[in-house]
Structure formats: C-alpha cells, structure tokens
N, C-alpha and C positions, 0 to 999 in steps of 0.2 A: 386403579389404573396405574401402569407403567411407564418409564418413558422409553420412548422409542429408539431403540441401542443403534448409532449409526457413528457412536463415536468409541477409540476406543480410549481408554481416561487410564490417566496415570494414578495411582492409589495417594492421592493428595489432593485436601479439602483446603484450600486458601480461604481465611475469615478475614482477614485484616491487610491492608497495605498502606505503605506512605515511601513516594520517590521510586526509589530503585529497589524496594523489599518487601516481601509477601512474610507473613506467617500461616501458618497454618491451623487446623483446630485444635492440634494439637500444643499448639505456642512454639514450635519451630521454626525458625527465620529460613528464610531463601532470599539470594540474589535473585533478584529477575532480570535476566537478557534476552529476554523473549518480547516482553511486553505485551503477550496475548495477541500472539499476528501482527506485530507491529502497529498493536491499536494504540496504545498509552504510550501518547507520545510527549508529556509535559511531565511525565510521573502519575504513582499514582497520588490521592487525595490532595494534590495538591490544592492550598487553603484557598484560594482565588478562585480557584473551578468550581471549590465548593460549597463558596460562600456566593458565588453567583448562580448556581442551578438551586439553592435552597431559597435565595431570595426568589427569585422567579416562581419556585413553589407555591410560596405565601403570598404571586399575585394570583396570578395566571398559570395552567400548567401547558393547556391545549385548548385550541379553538382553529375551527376550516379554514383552509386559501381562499375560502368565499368572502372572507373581510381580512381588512388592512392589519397588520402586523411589522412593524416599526422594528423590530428584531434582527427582522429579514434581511430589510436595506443596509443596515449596520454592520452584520455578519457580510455582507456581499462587499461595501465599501474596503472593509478592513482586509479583507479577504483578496481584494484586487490590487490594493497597498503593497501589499507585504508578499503577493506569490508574484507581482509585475506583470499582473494583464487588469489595469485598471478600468480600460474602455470594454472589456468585456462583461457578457451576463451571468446572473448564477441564475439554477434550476435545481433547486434544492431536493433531495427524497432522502431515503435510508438507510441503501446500504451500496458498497462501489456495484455489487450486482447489478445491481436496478440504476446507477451511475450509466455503466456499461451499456447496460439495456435503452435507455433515454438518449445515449449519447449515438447507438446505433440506428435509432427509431431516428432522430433529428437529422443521421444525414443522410437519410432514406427518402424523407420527404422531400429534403433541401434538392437531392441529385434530381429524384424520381427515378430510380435505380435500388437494385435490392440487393449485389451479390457485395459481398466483406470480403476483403483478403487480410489473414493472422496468417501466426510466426506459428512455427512447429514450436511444441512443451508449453505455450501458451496459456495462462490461467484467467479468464476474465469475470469467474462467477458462474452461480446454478443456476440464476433462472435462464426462460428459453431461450432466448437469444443470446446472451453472455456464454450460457455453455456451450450451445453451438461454437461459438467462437473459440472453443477453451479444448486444449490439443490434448483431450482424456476420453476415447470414447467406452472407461470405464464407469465415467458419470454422467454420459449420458444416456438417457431413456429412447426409443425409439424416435418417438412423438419428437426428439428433440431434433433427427438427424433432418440436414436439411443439404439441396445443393449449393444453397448461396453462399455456404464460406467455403476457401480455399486455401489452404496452409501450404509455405514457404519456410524456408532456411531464413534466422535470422542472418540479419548482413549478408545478405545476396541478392544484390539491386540488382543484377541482370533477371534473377528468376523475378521480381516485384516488377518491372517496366514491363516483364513478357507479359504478366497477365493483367496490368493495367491498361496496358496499351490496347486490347480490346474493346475498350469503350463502356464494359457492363458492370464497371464498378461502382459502389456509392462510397465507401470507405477502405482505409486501410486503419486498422488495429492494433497500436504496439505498446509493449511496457517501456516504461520508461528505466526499470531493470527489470529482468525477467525475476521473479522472486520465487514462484512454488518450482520453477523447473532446475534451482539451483542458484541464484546471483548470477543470472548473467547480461550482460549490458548491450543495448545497441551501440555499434560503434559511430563516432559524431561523426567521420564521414558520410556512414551510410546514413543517417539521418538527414544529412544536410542534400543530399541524394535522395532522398525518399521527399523531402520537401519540396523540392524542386520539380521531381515528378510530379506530384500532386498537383503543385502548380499549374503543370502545363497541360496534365490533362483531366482538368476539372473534377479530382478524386476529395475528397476530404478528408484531412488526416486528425485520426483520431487519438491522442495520448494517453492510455491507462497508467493514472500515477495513483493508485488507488494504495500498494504497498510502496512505492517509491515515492510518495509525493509528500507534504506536511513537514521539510524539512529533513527528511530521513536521512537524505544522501550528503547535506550541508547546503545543499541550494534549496529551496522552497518546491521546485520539483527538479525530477534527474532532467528531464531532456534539457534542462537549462546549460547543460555544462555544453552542449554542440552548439551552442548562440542561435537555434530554431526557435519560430512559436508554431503550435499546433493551432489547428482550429476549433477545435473541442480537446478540451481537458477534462478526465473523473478523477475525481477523489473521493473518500469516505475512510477508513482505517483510524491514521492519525488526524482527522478531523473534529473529532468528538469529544476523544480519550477516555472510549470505554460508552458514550453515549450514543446509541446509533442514529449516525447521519451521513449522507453521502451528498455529492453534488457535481454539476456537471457548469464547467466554466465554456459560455460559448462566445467564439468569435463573433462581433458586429455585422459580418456577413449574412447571418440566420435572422430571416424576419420573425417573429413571433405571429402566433396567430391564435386567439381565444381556443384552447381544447384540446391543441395538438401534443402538449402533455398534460399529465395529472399527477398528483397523489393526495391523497388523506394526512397521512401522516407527516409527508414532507416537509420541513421549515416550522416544525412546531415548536411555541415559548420555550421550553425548557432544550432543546436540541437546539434550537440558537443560542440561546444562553452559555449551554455548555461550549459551543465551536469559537464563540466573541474570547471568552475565559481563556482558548486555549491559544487565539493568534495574539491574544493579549502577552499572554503568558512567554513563549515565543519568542513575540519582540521585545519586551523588557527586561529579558533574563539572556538576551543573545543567545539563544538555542543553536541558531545556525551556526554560529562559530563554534560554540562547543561541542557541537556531533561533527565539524570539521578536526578540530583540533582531538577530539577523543578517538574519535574514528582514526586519525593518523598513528596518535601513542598503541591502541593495540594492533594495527597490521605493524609496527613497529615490534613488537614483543609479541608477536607468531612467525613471525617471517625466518625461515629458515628451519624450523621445527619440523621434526624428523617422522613424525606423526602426519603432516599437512603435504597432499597431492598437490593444492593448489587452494594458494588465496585469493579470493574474489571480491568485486563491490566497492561501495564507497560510503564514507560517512560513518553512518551507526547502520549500514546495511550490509552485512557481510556474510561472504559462503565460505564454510572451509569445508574443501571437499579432503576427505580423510585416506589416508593409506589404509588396505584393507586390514591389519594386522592391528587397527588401532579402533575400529567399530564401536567397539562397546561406547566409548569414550561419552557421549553424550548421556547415558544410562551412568554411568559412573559420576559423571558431573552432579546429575541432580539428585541419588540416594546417596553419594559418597561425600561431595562436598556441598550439598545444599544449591545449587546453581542451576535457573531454569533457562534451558537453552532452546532451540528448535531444532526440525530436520528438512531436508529435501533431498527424495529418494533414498536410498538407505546409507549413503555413503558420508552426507554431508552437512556440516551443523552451520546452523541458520544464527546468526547473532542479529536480532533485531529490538536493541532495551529502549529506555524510554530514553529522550533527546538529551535530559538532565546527568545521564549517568558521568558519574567524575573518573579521573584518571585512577586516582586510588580505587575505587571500585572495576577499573578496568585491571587495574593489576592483580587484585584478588582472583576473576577468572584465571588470566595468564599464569598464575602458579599453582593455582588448581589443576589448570590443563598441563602446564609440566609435572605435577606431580603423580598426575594419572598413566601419563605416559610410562615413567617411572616404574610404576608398580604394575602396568604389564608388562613391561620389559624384563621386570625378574618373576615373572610369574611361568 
C-alpha cells in the first residue's frame, strides 16, 4: 500500500527539532518560520510540553467522555485565564475543522435557523460543513455544495446587514485574520459593526481564530484588538503544538443539552496535557509580548524592500505579498539559505514561526531575504 498523493512535499525529511530549528535526515539545520501551519506555537520540543505528554503517558493515555476527566476542567480554566473569556465553556475535539463544524452545528440549534453567511477567500476546513463555508469551490466535492452559505466582501457591512437582515440567518463566519487567502484582517470597525448587527438581529457571531488565535497575532486572539467578544470562538492549530486538538469556546448564552455534541477522541489525557503545557508555557515565558515585540522588529527590517508589494498582519502572523520579478524568493529561501517559510496564492510568503522565535533569529531571515533579492537582481 501507498499513500494517497494529495500533497505535494518539498524533497525534505525533518527527523529532529528543538525551538525555532528542524534538521533534517540528512543532519541539516533549518530555520523554521513556518511552524507547520502555524501549529508550533511554543516551539518545538519544548522540555515542559515534553515532559508533560510523557508523564501523562506513563498514567493514562486515553479513555471516553463517558467518565470524568480532571484534564478537562483544567485545560478549560487555564484556558479562559489567559484568552479573557473566563465565564465561557470549552467543547473540546480535534481539529479547527471539526472546531468550525461544532461551532456551526451549535448556532444552528441555538437560532433553529440553517443558512451561514462567510467572507469571500474564506478558509474554515474540509469537513462538510467547514468547507461549505470555505470560498474554494476547488475542494469541494459535490455532496458538499449546499445553499445555506452565502459569501460576501470582507469589510462590507452594507452587503453583511443586506442579508442578515432577512431573518434566515443562524450565523455569520469570520477569521479573525484571514490567513490561507493571504493575511488579511477584518477591520475593527467593521467588526464592531458586525457585532452590533448580530446583536440586534439575533444572528450569532462566530470567530475562527483557528490560524489566528493561541497568541499569534500578540493578543491571545486577533479579534481582540477591536475591544468585541464573539459568541463562539474555534481554535485548534497553536493549541496543541503539534498535538491534535481543537476547541470551541462558547458564550453563556448556549444551553447545553446531553448529545447535541460529540466526539471520541476529543479532550483525550494526553491532548489535554499537551494544550495545559502549552498555555503554561505561554504564560510564563510572555509569549504574548514577544511575538508583539518580534513581530514589530521584522515588519521593521522588510518594510521598504524593493522586493515587497505589500506588508500585511500582525504579531508573528505575517503576509508579504511579493513583486512579480521576485517569485522565486520563497524557493530560494529554503534550498538556498536553509529557511522554512509558507505560501498564499503564488505571489505571497506566509511568515507563521513558533511564538519563541528571537530577534536574532528574525534577523537571520531579514538578510537572507535581502541577500536573495540581491542575487536575482544580478542575475
């Protein structure tokens, strides 16, 4: 048996990592400012992550939500500490997919109402209902197309009131940066606009901080910088760091009711373990302020670069969408100087490292990427 080719893989086997650097099998070091999707969000191996998922090994690794789990309540307390929605509940599962999915299913019930309005470039996940909502109808399947969602311009509350204001809606759907369609941000007006709406006409607003949430951006999630709260928050990416788990923070508003979710695998010993480790982690190493302050030193040392269309993002979440003449430049990054970067669309490189990464290691990019520039410029 083979595996099923749906990706395509860069000619690089990573065996080892610790912090901000992978090597390879080969015993080649790389920067990583990727962090694999924006998963590794405390680094990687960090000793504390790892020393808390191997203990938990040696008790317990998994057992059902049919019995008590002490993990749970912990990871949820810590968890409403540290992102500032302490009165709210977690609903713990996998992955932001099935985040998305639960977060959609809950305010279906809550309305009794079926239709979603998302943002055009939208990404919220494969499964059915997530991709529905996810503005690629190159992945989705037939089975998936449905009429209940309806896609709008971000930051265009005239279009978002026009079809709320119909009355058929159960949610509206937004990132909290838009991340696979490029870094780009709701603006805190239109949020504070969009909440408001919701308000008044009993819609529920839904925040996918799934790549933008865990600290990315320097707040604990992006919508925080517009002073909103949502009523359902996902997350899952930087939650784990590398461990899959996703989770759905809901407002007080939503009754629970025995059944109206599930999962198997959701909120299992070791994927609590891992998530505790990592708001641990976090908060005792001020993560937030240093992906605020690191985040500033490199849009500080790209800014003006002759290479760069435009810089986007916040934090340690950043887009730089490239002048055409400078393309290669991510491909060059990681066989040239060892530097794992990301993409969105083909123009534009995705800076997404783990929250630890230091200035010094941001300035190793920053003379990378000028020295790439360089050598197609004489090329």
């Amino acid at each position: 048996m083979k595996t099923f080719e749906v990706y395509k893989l860069a000619p690089i086997e990573p065996v080892k990592a610790s912090g901000c650097k992978i090597w390879d099998k080969n015993g080649t070091e790389y920067l990583d400012l990727y962090g694999g999707h924006a998963v590794i969000s405390i680094g990687h191996a960090h000793p504390h992550y790892v020393e808390m998922i191997s203990a938990q090994l040696n008790k317990i690794g998994f057992y059902s939500n049919a019995v008590e789990n002490s993990l749970q309540e912990e990871l949820a307390q810590k968890l409403g500490e540290l992102s500032g929605y302490p009165d709210y509940s977690l609903f713990l599962c996998n992955s932001g997919a099935e985040a998305n999915e639960n977060a959609i299913k809950l305010a279906s019930f809550h309305t009794g109402k079926k239709r979603v309005l998302a943002f055009r470039e939208a990404f919220h996940g494969r499964t059915s209902g997530a991709v529905a909502a996810t503005d690629n109808p190159k992945i989705q399947a037939p089975f998936n197309e449905t009429a209940n969602i309806t896609f709008i311009p971000l930051n265009d509350i005239k279009a978002a009131e026009k079809e709320l204001s119909t009355g058929e809606y159960a949610a509206v759907i937004v990132e909290g940066i838009q991340g696979v369609a490029g870094i780009y941000e709701p603006e805190k007006e239109f949020l504070v606009e969009l909440r408001s709406l919701c308000d008044k006409l009993k819609v529920v607003l839904i925040l996918d901080e799934v790549q933008s949430g865990y600290g990315r951006t320097g707040k604990f999630f992006a919508h925080q910088y517009s002073g909103i709260s949502a009523d359902i928050i996902t997350t899952a990416k930087g939650m784990g760091n590398g461990f899959p788990i996703g989770g759905v923070l809901i407002s007080p508003m939503f009754k629970a009711v025995y059944g109206m979710l599930g999962t198997t695998f959701g909120g299992n010993h070791l994927a609590c373990a891992a998530a505790i480790a990592v708001l641990d982690v976090i908060k005792n190493e001020s993560l937030l302020e240093n992906t605020t302050s690191v985040g500033e030193h490199l849009f500080a040392g790209l800014k003006g670069s002759k290479a760069i269309k435009e810089l986007r993002g916040r934090g340690l979440m950043i887009g730089i969408e490239l002048n055409d003449k400078y393309l290669t430049i991510r491909d060059r990054l990681m066989m040239d100087e060892k530097i794992f970067t990301g993409t969105a669309k083909y123009n534009i490189l995705r800076l997404l490292p783990p929250l630890c990464l230091t200035k010094a290691e941001a300035d190793i990019f920053i003379k990378a990427f000028e020295r790439q520039i360089e050598i197609i410029d004489n090329e």
